[in-house]
C-alpha positions in Angstrom: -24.3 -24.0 6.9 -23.5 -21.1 9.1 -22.4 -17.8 7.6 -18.6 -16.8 8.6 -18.2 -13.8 11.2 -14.8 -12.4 10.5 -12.6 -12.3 13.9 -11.7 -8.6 14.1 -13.2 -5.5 12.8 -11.0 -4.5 9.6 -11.2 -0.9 8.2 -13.6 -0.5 5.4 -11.0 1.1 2.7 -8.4 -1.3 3.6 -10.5 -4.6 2.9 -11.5 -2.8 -0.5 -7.7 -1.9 -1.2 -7.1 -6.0 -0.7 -9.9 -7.1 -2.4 -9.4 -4.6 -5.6 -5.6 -6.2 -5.2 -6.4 -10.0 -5.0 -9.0 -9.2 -8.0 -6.6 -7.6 -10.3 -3.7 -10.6 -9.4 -6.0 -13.1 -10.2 -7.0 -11.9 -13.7 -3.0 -11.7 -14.2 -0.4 -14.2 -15.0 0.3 -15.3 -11.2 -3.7 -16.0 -10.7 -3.3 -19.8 -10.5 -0.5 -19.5 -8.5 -1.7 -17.4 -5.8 -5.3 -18.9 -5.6 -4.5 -20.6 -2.8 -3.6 -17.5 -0.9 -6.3 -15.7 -2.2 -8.6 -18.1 -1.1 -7.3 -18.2 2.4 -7.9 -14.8 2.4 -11.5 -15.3 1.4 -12.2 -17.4 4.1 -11.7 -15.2 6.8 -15.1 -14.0 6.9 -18.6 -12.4 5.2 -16.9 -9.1 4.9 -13.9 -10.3 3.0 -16.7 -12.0 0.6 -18.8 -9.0 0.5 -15.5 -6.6 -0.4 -14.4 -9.0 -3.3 -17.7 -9.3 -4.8 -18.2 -5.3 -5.3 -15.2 -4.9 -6.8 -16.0 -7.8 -9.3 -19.5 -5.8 -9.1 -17.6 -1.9 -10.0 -15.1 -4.1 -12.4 -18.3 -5.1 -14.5 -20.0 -2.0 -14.5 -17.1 -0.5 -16.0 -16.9 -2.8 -18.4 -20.8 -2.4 -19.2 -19.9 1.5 -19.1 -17.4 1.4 -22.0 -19.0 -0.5 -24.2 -22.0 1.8 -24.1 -19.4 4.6 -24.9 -18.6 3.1 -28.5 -22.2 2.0 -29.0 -24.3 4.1 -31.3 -27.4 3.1 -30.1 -26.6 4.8 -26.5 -29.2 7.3 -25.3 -29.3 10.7 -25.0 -28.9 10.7 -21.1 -25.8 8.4 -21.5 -23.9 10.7 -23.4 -22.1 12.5 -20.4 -21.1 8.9 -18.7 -20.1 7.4 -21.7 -17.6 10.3 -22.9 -16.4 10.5 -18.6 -15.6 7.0 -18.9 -14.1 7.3 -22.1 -11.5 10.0 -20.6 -10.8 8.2 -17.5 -9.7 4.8 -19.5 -7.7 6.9 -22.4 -5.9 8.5 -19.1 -5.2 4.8 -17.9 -7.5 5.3 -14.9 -9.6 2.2 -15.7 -6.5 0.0 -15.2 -5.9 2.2 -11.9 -9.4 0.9 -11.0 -8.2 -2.4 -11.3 -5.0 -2.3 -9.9 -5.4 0.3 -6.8 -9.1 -0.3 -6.0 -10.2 2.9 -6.8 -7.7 4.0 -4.2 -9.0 8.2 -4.2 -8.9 8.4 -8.1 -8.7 12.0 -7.7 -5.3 11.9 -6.1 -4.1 8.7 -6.5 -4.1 8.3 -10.4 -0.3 8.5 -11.0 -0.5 10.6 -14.1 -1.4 13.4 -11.9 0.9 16.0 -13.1 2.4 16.9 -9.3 2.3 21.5 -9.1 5.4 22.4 -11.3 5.2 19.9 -13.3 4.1 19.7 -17.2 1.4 17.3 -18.9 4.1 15.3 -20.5 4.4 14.4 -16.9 0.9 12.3 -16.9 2.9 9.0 -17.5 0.6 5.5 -18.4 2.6 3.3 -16.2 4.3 0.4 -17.9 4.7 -2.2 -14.9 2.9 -3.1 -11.7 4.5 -4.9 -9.0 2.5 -6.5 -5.6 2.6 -8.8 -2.9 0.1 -9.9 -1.3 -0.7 -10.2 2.4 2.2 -11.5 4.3 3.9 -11.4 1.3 7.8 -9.6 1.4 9.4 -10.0 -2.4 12.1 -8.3 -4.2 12.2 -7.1 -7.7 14.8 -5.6 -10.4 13.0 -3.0 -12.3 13.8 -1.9 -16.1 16.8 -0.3 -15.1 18.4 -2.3 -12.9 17.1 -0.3 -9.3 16.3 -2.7 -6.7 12.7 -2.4 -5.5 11.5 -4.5 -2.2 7.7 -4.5 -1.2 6.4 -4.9 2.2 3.2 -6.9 2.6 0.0 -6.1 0.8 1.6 -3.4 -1.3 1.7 -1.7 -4.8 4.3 -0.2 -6.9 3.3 1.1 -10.4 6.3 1.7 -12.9 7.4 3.8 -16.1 10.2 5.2 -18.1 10.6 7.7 -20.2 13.1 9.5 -22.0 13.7 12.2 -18.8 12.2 10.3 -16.0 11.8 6.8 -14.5 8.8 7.7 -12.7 7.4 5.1 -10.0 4.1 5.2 -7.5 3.8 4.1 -4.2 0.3 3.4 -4.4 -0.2 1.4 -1.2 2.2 0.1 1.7 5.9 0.0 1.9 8.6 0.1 -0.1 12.4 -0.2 -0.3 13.8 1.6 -3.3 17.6 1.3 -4.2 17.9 3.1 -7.5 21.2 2.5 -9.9 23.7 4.7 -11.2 22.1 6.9 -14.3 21.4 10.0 -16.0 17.8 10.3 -15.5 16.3 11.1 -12.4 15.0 8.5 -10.3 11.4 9.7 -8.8 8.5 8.3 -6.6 5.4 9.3 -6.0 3.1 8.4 -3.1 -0.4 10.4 -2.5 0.8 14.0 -2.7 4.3 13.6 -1.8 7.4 13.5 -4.7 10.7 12.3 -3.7 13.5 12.7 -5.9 16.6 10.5 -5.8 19.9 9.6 -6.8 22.4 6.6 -6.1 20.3 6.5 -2.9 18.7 3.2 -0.3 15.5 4.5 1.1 12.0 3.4 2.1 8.8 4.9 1.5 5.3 3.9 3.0 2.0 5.3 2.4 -0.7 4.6 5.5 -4.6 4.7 5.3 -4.7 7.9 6.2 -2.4 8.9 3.7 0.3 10.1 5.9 3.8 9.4 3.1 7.0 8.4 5.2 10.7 8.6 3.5 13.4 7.6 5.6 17.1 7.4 3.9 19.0 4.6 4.9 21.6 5.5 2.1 22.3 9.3 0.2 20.2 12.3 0.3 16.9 12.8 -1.4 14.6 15.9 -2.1 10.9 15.9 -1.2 8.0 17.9 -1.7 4.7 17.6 -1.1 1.7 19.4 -2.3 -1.3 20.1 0.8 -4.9 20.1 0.2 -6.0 23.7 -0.7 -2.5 24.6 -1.2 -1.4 27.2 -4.1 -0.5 24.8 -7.5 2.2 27.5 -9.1 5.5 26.6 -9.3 6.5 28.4 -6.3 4.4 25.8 -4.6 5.6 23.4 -3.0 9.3 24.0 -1.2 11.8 21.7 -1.2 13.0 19.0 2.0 16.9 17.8 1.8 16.7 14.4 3.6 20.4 13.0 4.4 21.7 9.3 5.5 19.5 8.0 8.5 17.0 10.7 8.6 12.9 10.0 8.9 10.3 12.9 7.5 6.4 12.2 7.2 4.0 14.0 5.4 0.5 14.2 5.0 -2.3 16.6 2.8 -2.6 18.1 6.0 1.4 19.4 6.4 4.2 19.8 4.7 7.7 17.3 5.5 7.8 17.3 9.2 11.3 15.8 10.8 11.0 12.9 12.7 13.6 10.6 14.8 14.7 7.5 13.0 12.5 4.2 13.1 13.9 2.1 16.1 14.7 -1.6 14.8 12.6 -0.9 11.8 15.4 -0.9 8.7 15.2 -5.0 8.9 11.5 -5.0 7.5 13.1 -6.6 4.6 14.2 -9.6 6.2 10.6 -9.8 7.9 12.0 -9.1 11.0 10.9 -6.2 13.5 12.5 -5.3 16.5 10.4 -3.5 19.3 11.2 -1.2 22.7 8.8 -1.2 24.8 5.4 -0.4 23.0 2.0 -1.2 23.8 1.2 -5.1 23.3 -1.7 -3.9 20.9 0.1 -1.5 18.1 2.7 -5.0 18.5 0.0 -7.3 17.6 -1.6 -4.0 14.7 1.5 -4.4 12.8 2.3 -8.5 13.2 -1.2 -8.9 11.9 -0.3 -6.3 8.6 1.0 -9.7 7.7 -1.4 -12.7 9.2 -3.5 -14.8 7.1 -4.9 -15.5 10.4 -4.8 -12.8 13.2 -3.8 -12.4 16.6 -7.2 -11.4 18.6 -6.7 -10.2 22.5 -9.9 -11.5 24.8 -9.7 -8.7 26.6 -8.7 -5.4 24.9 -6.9 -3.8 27.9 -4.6 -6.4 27.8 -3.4 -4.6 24.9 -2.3 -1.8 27.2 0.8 -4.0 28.5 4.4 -2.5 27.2 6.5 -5.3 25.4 9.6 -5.2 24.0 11.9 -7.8 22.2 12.6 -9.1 18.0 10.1 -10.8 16.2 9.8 -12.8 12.8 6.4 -10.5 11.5 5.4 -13.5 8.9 4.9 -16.4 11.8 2.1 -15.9 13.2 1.9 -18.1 15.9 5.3 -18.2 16.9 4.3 -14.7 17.8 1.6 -15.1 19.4 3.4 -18.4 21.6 6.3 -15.4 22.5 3.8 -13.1 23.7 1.8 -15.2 25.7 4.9 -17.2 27.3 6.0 -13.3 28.4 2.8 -11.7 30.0 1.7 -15.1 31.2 -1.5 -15.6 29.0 -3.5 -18.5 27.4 -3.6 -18.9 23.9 -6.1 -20.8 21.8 -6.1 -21.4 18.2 -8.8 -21.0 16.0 -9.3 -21.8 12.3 -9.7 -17.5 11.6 -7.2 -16.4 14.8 -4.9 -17.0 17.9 -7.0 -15.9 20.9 -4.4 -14.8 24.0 -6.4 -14.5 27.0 -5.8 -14.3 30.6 -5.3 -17.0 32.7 
């Protein structure tokens, strides 16, 4: 039988972040249920094989890793790995692993105490919550907040006596935390947003550029930049009121931006456009395709469309687009081809 070519090249780090994802769901108590799913996701190609297999590969050398760290037979040389491994799982890192996919340990574990913060800050997170690819689900967290998730994203969760302390550890987020005494704060990469009796989103891209945009109350957001002092002075603080957009990245601090156009209904699955390039269209409808939307010719993707579209259907998508720029479509088992006539 001939080997599978996946359709379209898929960033390296992002088809590790899914495959560390679908690994750690299917080990859960939703496995069965979303094996289906997961192996649709499978199928698309060698390379979606190949990512799943080394995380089942990393997920096993772990393992191996710890056991030699309470063997007393270990060697001499082993010493060293054994007591690093030891440290990482005692901080909670080794569920990380599973969970994130190893998503920039360094940065992303979420005990990371953030600069100003103490060590009783370094939380072992309680709850995880993710959807998988094309995947939009609400949840009710421990205190009653209101928590969507985008597709393919990852929420870790804890409380404690001063804090409910979440992490944004990939994707997007709606966050509508209730009425309470302790503050309500997220983390994504190096970014901290405070909040309270507030309605915003949060997203955290590949390139670990963080996005906070209120939809509802003000919120307070700092973030910490590579190489940047870690005293308490460090870093200032960002006031973001109703409607207002900042991104941030390790590169800059909060940086204004103009709201999202027709983005608030991400929610509902629904995305509203004005006049953008046909190919950053079909980059996000394909955030949430089992099976992708593949132009034949890739200057067709320099076309400006505008209009409302339903993100999760696919092909209802791809019918829309090429019913406006006058293209063929053909569907494949892995993809909808548009192509010009």
């Amino acid at each position: 039988m001939s080997e599978n070519i996946d359709p379209a090249p898929v960033p390296r780090n992002q088809l590790r972040e899914e495959a560390a994802q679908w690994f750690a769901i299917l080990r859960g108590p939703d496995g069965e249920a979303r094996r289906e799913a997961f192996n649709r996701w499978l199928a698309r190609g060698a390379l979606h094989r190949h990512a799943y297999n080394s995380v089942a590969e990393t997920f096993n050398l772990g393992k191996a890793l710890k056991d030699e760290a309470i063997s007393e037979a270990r060697l001499a040389t082993q010493h060293r790995r054994a007591g690093l491994v030891k440290t990482m799982l005692s901080c909670g890192v080794g569920a990380l692993l599973l969970s994130a996919g190893w998503y920039g340990l360094s940065r992303q574990y979420p005990g990371l105490p953030f600069p100003g913060e103490t060590q009783a800050s370094a939380l072992t997170f309680e709850a995880r919550y993710a959807t998988g690819i094309g995947e939009i689900r609400s949840f009710t967290l421990k205190d009653g907040s209101k928590l969507t998730l985008d597709t393919n994203s990852v929420v870790l969760a804890s409380y404690t006596q001063g804090e409910r302390s979440l992490r944004l550890m990939a994707g997007r987020a709606r966050f509508r935390a209730a009425t309470e005494t302790r503050p309500f704060v997220v983390r994504a990469d190096m970014t901290l947003i405070r909040a309270k009796d507030t309605i915003f989103d949060v997203a955290l891209a590949a390139n670990r550029q963080v996005t906070v945009f209120s939809l509802q109350g003000t919120l307070d957001v700092q973030t910490q930049t590579d190489g940047a002092p870690t005293g308490p002075s460090a870093p200032a603080v960002t006031s973001v009121a109703t409607g207002q957009l900042v991104s941030t990245s390790p590169a800059h601090h909060p940086i204004r931006q103009a709201a999202p156009f027709g983005d608030a209904r991400w929610i509902e699955g629904v995305r509203a456009f004005n006049d953008v390039a046909l190919a950053d269209l079909i980059a996000e409808t394909n955030r949430y395709a089992q099976r992708p939307i593949i132009l034949g010719d890739p200057a067709t993707g320099k076309r400006r469309v505008s209009g409302t579209y339903r993100l999760q259907d696919t092909r209802l998508i791809a019918g829309k687009i090429a019913s406006l720029l006058d293209l063929s479509i053909s569907e494949r088992p892995d993809a909808f081809v548009l192509e010009q006539k």
